[in-house]
Structures are given as structure tokens and as C-alpha cells.
C-alpha positions in Angstrom: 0.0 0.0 0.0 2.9 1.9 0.7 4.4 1.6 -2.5 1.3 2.7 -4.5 0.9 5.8 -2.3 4.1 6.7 -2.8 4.6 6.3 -6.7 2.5 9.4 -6.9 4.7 12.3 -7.9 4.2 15.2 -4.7 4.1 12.5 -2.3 6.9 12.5 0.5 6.1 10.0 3.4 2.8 7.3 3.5 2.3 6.0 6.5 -0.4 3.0 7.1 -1.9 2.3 9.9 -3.0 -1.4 11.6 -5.4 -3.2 10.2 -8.5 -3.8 11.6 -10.8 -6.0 9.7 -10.5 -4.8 6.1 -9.7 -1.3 6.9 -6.9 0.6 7.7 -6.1 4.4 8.9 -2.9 6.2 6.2 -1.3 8.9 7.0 -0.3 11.0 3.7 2.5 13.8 3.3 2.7 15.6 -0.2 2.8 18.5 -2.0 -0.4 21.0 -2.1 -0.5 20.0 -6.0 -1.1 16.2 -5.0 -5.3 15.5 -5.4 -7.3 12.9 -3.4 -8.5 11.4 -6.0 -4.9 10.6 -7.8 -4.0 8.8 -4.7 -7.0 6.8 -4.6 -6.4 5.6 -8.2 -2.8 4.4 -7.1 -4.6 2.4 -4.7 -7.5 1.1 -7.0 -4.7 0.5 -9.7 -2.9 -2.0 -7.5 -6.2 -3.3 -6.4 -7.2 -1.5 -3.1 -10.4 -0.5 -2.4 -10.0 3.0 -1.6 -12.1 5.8 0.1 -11.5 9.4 1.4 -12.4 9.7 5.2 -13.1 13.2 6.1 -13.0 14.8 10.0 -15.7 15.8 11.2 -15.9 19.7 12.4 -16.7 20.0 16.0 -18.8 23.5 16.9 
């Protein structure tokens, strides 16, 4: 998973979490010109299933 993230040009450091069931937590570094959607396509590509998790704002 590692790999995939990381032949994305703009990304500097990918860092996945433990698995738990089929999911797992990453933790991306890149450059502001490096898009969601191009990193999940690496994934997809090698056969991930990939989504974008977004944090909740608190009021």
C-alpha cells in the first residue's frame, strides 16, 4: 500500500496504519498540488479498495 501511495509524484512519506478488519487508517505527506482522487487511483490501480475519510468539524 505503501508503495502505491508513494509512486504518486508530490508524495513524501505514507504511513499505514494497523489493520483492523478490512480497513486501515494512512497517514499521507505531499505537496499541495497532489489530489485525493490521484492517490485513490494508485490504490485502486494495485487493487485497493479505496475511500477518502473526512474529519468531522466540531462547533
Amino acid at each position: 500500500m505503501q508503495a502505491a501511495l508513494k509512486s504518486v509524484k508530490g508524495v513524501s512519506k505514507a504511513t499505514v496504519g494497523k489493520k483492523v478488519g478490512i480497513k486501515a487508517d494512512t497517514v499521507v505527506t505531499a505537496a499541495k498540488s497532489v489530489k485525493t482522487t490521484d492517490l485513490i487511483k494508485a490504490l485502486k490501480k494495485k487493487g485497493y479498495t479505496a475511500t477518502e475519510k473526512t474529519k468531522k468539524k466540531s462547533v
